[in-house]
C-alpha positions as CSV (number, residue, x, y, z in Angstrom):
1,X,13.4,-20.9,1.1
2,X,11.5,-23.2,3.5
3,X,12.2,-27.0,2.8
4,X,9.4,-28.2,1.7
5,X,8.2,-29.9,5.3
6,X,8.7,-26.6,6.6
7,X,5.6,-24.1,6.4
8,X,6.5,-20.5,5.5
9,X,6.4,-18.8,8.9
10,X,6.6,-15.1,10.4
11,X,10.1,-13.6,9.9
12,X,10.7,-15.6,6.6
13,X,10.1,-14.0,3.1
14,X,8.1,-15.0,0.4
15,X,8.8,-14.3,-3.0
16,X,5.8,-13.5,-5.1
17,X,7.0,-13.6,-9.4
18,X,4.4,-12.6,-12.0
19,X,1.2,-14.1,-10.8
20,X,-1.0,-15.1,-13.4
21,X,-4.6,-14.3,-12.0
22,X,-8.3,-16.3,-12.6
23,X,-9.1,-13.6,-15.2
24,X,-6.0,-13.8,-17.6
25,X,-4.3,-10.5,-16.3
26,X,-1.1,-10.9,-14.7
27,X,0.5,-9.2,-11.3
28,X,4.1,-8.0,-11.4
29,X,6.2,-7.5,-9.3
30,X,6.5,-3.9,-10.2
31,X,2.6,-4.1,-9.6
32,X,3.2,-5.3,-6.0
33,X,6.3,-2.8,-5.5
34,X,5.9,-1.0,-2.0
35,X,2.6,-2.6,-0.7
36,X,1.8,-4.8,1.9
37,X,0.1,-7.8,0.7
38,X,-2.8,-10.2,2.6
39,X,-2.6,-13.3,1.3
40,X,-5.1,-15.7,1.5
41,X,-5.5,-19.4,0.8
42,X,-8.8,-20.7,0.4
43,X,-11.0,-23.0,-1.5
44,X,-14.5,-22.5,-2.9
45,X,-16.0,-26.1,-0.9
46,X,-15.2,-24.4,2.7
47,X,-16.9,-22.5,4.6
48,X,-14.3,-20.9,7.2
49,X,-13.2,-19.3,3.5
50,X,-16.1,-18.0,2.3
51,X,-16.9,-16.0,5.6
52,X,-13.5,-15.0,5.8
53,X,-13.6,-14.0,2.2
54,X,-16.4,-11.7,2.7
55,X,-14.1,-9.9,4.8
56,X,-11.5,-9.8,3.0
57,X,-14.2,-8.3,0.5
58,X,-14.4,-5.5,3.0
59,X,-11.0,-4.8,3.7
60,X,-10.2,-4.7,-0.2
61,X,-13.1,-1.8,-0.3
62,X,-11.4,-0.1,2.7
63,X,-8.2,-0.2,1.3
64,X,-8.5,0.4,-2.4
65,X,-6.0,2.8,-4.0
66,X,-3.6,2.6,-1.1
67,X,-0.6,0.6,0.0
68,X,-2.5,-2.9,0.7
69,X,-3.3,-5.5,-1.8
70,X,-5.5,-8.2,-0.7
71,X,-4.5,-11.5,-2.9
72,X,-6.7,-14.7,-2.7
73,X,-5.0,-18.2,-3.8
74,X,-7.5,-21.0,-4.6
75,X,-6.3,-24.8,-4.0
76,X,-9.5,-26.1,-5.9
77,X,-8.8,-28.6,-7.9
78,X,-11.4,-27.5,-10.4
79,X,-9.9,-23.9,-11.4
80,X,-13.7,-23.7,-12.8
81,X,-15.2,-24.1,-9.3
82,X,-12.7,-21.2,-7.9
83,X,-13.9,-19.0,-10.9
84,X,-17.5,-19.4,-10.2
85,X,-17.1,-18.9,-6.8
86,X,-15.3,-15.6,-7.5
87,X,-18.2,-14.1,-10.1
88,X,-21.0,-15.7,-7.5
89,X,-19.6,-14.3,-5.0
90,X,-18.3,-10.7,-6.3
91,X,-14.5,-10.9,-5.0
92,X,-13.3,-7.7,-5.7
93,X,-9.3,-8.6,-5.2
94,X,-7.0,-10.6,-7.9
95,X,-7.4,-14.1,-7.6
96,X,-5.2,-16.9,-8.8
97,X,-5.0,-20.3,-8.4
98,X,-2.1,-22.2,-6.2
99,X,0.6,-23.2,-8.8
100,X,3.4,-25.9,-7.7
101,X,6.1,-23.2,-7.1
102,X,3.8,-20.6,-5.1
103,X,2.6,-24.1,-3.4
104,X,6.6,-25.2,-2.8
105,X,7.1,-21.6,-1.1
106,X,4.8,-21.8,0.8
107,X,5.3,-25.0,2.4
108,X,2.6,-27.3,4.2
109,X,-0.9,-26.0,5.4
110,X,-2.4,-26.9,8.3
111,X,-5.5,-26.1,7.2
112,X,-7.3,-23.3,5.3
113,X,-8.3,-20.6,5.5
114,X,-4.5,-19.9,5.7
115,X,-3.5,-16.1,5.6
116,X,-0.4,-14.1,5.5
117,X,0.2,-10.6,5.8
118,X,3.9,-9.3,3.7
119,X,5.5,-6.3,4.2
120,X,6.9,-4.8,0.4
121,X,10.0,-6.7,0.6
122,X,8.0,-10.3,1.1
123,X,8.7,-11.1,5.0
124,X,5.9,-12.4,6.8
125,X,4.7,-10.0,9.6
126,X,1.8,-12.4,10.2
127,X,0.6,-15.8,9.9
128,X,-3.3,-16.8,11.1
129,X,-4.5,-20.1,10.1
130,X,-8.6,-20.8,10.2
131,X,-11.0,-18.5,10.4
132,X,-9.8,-14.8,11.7
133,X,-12.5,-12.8,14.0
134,X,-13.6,-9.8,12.2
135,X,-12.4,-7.7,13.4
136,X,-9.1,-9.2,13.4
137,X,-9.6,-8.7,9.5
138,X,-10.6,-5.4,9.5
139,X,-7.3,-4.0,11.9
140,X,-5.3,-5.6,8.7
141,X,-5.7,-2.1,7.1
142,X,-3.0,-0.5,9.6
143,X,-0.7,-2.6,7.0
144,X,-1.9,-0.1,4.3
145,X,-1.5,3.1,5.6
């Protein structure tokens, strides 16, 4: 694992354990087995996220029932604010909040939105900090097929 001055970059893996999501149900590993996963960082007070989000609203529609799984991490400090946000807002992928070991693994942000696409086995095949260009988003669903 990254030391902890060191931000999770392409090449190296990432781990993801049982997740405990927003709503109570929790994602497995075995859940996650074989997929590629987008994994975004975000907060419910910016703005880069929210547009971003709505994308990422998109690509989850797109790409439902096949190999990519679109994960959001909140770093509110409020987990109420995050959940309002995600009913508000109609996020349609799980949702959890950052936790102190996902936020170790991870490794220092230079700013959100952060997002990282994982091949099945957890290596980073892509790393975009701020805001993506659309389109940008949208070519993330050659990762699911």
């Amino acid at each position: 694992a990254p030391s902890p001055a060191q931000a999770l970059n392409v090449g190296d893996t990432l781990k993801l354990g049982p997740i405990t999501l927003m709503d109570g149900k929790v994602l497995t590993p075995e859940d996650l087995a074989g997929k590629h996963i987008v994994l975004q960082i975000w907060a419910s007070w910016c703005p880069y996220c929210h547009r971003q989000n709505l994308n990422l609203i998109q690509l989850a529609r797109d790409t439902k029932g096949g190999n990519l799984v679109v994960l959001g991490v909140s770093i509110d400090k409020d987990p109420k604010a995050a959940a309002q946000y995600v009913q508000k807002h109609g996020l349609n992928f799980p949702v959890a909040m950052m936790t102190p070991e996902l936020d170790r693994a991870i490794g220092k942000r230079k700013g959100i939105p952060e997002l990282y696409v994982l091949d099945p086995k957890g290596k980073v095949l892509q790393k975009d900090t701020g805001e993506m260009i659309d389109l940008d988003v949208f070519e993330l669903d050659r990762f699911g097929k």
